[in-house]
C-alpha positions in Angstrom: -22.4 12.4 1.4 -21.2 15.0 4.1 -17.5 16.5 4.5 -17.4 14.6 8.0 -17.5 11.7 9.7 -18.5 11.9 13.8 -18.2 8.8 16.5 -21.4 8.5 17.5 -20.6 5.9 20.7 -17.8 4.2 22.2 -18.0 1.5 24.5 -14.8 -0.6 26.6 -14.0 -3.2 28.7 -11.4 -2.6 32.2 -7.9 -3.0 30.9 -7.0 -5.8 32.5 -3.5 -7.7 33.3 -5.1 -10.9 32.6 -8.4 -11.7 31.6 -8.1 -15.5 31.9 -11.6 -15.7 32.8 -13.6 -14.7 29.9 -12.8 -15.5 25.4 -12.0 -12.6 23.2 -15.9 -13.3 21.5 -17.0 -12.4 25.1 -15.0 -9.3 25.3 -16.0 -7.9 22.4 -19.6 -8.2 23.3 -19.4 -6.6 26.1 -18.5 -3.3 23.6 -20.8 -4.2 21.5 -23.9 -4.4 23.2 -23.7 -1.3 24.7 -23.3 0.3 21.3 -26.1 -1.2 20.3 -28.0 0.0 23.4 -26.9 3.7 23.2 -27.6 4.2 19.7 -30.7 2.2 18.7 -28.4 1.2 15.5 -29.0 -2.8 13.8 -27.8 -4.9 11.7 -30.2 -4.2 8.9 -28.4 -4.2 5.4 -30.5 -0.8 4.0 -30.4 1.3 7.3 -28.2 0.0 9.8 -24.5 -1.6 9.8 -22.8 -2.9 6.4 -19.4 -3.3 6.9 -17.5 -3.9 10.4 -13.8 -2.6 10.3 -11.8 -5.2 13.1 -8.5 -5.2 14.5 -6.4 -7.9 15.4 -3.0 -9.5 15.6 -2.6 -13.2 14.6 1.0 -13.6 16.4 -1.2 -12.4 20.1 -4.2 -14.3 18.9 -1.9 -17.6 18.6 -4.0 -18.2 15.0 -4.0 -17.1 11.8 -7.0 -14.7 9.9 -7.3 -14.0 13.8 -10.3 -12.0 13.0 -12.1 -15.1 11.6 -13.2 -16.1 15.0 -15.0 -12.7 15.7 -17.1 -12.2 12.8 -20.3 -13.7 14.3 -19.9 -11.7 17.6 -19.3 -8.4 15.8 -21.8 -8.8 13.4 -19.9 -9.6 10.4 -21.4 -12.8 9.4 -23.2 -11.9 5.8 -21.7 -8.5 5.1 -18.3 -6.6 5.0 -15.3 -7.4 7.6 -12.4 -5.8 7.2 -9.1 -6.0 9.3 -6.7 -3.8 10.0 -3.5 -5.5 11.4 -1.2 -2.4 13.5 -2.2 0.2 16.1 -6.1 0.2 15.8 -6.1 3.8 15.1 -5.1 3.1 11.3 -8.6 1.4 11.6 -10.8 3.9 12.6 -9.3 6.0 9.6 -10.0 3.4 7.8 -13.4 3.5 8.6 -13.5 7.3 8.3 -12.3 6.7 4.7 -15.0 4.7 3.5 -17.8 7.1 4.9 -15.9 10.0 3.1 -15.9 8.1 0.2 -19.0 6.9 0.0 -18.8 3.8 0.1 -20.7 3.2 3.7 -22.6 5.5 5.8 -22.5 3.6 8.8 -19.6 1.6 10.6 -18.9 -0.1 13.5 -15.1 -0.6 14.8 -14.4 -3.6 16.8 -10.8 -4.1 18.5 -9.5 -6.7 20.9 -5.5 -7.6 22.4 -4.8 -10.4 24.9 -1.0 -9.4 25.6 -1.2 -12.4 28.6 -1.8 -14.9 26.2 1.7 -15.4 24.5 4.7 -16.4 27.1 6.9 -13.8 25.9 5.9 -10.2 24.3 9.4 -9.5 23.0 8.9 -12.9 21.3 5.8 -11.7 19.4 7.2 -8.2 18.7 10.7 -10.5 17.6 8.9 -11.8 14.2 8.4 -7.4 13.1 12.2 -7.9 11.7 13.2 -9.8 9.0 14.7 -13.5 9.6 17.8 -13.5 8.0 19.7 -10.3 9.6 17.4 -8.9 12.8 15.5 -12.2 14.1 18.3 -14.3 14.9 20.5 -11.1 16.8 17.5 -10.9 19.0 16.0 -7.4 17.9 12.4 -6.8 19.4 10.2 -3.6 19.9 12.3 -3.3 23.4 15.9 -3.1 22.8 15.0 -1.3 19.2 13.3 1.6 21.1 16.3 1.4 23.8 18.3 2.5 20.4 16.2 5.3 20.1 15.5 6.5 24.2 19.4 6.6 23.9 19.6 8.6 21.4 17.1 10.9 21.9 17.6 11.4 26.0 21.8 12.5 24.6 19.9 14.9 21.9 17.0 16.3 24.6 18.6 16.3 27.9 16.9 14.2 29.3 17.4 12.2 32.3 16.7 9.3 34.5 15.3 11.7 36.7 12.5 13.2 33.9 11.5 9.7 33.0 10.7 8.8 36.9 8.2 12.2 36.8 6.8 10.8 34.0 6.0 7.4 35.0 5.1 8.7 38.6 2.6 11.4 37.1 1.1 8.6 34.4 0.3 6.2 37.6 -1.8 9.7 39.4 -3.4 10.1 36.4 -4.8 6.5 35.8 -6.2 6.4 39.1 -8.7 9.1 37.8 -9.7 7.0 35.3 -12.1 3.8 35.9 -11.2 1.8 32.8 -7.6 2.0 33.4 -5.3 -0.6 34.9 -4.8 -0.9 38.0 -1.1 -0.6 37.8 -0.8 1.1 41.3 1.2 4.7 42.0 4.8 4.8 41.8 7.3 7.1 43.7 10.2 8.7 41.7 12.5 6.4 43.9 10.7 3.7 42.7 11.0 3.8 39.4 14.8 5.0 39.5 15.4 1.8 41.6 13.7 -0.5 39.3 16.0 -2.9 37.2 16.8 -2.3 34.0 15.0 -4.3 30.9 17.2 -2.8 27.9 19.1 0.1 28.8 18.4 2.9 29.5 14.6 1.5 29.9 14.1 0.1 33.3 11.1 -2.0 34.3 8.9 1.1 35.0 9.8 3.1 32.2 7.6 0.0 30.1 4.1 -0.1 29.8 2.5 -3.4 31.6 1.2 -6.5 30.2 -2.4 -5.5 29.3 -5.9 -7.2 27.7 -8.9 -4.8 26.4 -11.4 -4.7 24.3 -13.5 -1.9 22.4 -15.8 -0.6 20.2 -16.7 2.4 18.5 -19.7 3.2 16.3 -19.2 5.8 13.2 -21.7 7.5 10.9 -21.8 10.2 8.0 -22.7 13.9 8.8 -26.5 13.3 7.4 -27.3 10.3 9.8 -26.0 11.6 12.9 -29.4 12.6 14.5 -30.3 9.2 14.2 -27.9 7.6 16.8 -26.8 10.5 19.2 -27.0 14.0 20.1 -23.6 14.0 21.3 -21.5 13.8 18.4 -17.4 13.8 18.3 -16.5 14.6 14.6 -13.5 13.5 13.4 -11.7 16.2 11.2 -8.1 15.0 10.8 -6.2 11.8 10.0 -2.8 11.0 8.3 -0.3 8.4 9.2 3.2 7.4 8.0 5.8 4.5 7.9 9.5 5.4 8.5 12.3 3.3 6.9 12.1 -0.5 7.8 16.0 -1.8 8.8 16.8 0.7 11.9 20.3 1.3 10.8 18.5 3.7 7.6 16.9 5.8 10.4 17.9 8.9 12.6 16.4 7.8 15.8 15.8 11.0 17.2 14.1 12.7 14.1 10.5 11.6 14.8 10.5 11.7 11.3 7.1 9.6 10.2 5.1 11.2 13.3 5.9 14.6 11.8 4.8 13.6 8.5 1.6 11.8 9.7 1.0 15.5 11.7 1.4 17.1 8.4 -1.2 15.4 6.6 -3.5 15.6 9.6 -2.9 19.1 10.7 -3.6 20.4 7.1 -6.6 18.2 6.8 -8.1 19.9 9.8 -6.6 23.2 9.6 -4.3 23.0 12.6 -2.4 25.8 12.6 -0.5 26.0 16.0 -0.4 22.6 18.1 0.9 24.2 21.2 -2.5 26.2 21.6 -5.1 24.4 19.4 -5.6 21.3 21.6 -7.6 21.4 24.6 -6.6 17.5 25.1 -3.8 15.7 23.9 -3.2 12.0 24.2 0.4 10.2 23.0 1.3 6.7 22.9 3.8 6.5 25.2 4.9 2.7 25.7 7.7 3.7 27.1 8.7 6.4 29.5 11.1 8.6 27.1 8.6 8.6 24.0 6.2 11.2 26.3 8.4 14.0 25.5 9.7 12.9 22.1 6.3 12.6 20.7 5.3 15.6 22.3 8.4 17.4 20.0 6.7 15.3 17.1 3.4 16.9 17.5 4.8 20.2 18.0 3.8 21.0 21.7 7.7 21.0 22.7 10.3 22.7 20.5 12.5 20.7 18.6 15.5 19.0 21.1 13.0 20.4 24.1 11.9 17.5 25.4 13.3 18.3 29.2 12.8 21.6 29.4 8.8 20.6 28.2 8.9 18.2 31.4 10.3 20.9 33.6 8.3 23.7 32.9 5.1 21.7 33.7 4.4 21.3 29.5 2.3 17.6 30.4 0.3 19.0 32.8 -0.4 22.6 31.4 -1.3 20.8 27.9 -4.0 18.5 29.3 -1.5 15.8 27.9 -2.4 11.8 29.0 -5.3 12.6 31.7 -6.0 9.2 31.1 -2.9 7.6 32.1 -1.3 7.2 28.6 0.0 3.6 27.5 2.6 3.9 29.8 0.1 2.7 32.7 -1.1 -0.1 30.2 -3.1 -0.7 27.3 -2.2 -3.6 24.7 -0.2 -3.6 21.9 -2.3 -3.0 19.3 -4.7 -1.0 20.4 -2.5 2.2 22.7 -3.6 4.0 19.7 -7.5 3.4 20.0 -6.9 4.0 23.8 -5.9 7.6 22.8 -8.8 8.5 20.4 -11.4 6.9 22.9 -10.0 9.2 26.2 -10.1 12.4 23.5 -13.8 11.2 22.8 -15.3 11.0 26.6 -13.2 14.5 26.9 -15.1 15.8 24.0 -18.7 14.4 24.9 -17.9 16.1 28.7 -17.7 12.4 29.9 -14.4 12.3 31.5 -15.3 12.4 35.4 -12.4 13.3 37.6 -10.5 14.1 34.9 -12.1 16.2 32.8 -10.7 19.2 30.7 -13.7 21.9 30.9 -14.9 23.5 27.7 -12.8 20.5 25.7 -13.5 20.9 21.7 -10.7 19.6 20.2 -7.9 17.3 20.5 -5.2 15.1 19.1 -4.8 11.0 19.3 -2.0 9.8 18.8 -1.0 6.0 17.8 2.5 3.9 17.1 3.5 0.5 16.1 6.7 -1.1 14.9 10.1 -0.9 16.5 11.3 2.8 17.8 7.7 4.6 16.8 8.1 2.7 12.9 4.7 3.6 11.8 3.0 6.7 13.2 -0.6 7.8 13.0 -2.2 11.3 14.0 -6.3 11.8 14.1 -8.2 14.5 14.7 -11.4 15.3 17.0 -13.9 17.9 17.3 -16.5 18.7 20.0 
């Protein structure tokens, strides 16, 4: 078995506010047929697809063992299905672990979030804290990561004013990008008008209410021929979970993300961020992470976070073309979202919006309250 592990094709649905039209089982094929289309790949047990790595949430899905439902659509039914449960982007290292180890040679990544279905997303995002001391106060993935754009706007200088730039460039960016939500553009009044959720998040510094679906096939180095000539390699991965009660945590440290860089970087021999990245993509949910996570991933000094927003930094480091999360893409997947815009820049398939001579860039993923659990991957033309 090879050293690497390449995507060999992606396919995705429109990120959608509501797709009350259509099951998850028929969102899902709709990724995976075209998979199946672009690489000749089957379902054979000696040559084609043995295990099937999902991701899911049971509290969105309204069910538990949500994945249970999607087995027959994916493929799953007589063979390995395996689930991964936070962003998605855990899961596709999860399925570049198991080629690396050996243990498969091909894999196909299936990932699905209905945000629309549940009445309340801070209700969902509620049941991430324990019951006796953080459920019944009310904490959710909201007012936790007002905590933290508190204290990280005091420690970074930054202002209302840089978050309305960031929001307003996120919605110019998106319209460049077909899959993307149609969320609409923003003006910096706008979003400095709009009410406040939690403060100091308003209403526009929160990514929307979003559905998607998406699908990604992976192979070993030795089979790659077989299914495309157009590989994306995938040379770094590490991830990292910061402490779990909020109080234990500096806020503004981006401690896990800098671990998870650490791990990744080394793996693929990253030795200066600010230059080695020809497209970056971060999971902003909210308008303040933009700059903190670029401080995390080492394209802004540390404390820099304005200044990087000033001086152009976004924009000069090819940083969310896509849109980011911030113009919408569900819960569980802003992560995927990430890894799949750094794949179409790496194949030369980004349209309007794409980064000439692209061979390398970062995806970036999050989930739990105030950028918890932080994962990093790596991708190589």
């Amino acid at each position: 078995m090879g050293n690497r592990v390449a995507i060999c094709a992606v396919a995705q649905v429109k990120n959608e506010p509501n797709v009350w039209y259509q099951r998850n089982q028929g969102m899902l094929l709709d990724c995976l047929e075209p998979i199946l289309q672009q690489t000749g790949v089957t379902f054979d047990p000696e040559s084609g697809i043995r295990n099937i790595v999902t991701c899911s949430d049971d509290v969105f899905e309204a069910r538990t063992i949500s994945d249970n439902g999607m087995t027959d659509v994916v493929g799953a039914h007589y063979r390995g299905e395996e689930k991964a449960a936070q962003d998605g982007l855990n899961g596709i290292g999860y399925a570049m672990a198991c080629i690396l180890a050996g243990h498969d040679d091909v894999v196909l990544f299936m990932g699905h979030c209905r945000e629309s279905q549940p009445e309340s997303r801070n209700m969902c995002t509620n049941l991430g804290y324990d019951p006796f001391f953080c459920r019944p106060v009310g904490m959710d993935f909201l007012n936790v990561n007002a905590f933290q754009a508190r204290a990280y706007m005091e420690k970074a200088g930054v202002t209302d004013e840089h978050l309305a730039e960031v929001v307003v460039r996120s919605r110019e960016n998106a319209e460049k990008n077909p899959y993307a939500r149609e969320s609409g553009k923003v003006t910096k009044e706008d979003v400095l008008n709009s009410p406040f959720l939690s403060d100091p998040i308003r209403e526009l510094h929160a990514y929307p209410v979003t559905d998607w679906a998406v699908g990604m096939l992976l192979c070993c180095e030795e089979r790659v021929s077989e299914f495309t000539d157009n590989p994306v390699w995938l040379t770094g991965f590490g991830n990292c979970m910061d402490r779990y009660f909020v109080g234990d945590r500096d806020l503004a440290s981006n401690f896990s993300l800098k671990k998870a860089c650490e791990r990744a970087y080394g793996m693929a021999g990253i030795k200066d961020p600010e230059k080695d990245f020809d497209v970056v993509e971060l999971n902003d949910a909210y308008a303040y992470q933009l700059p903190m996570l670029a401080e995390g991933v080492g394209l802004a000094g540390e404390g820099q976070g304005a200044k990087w927003i000033e001086s152009g930094g976004p924009a000069e480091q090819n940083v969310n073309l896509s849109g980011g999360m911030l113009n919408g893409n569900p819960l569980m997947l802003g992560g995927v979202a990430r890894a799949v815009e750094a794949i179409l820049q790496l194949r030369g398939e980004a349209g309007d919006r794409q980064v000439d001579g692209a061979k390398r860039a970062l995806a970036q993923g999050t989930t739990g309250g105030a950028s918890q659990h932080q994962t990093v991957l790596i991708l190589e033309k």
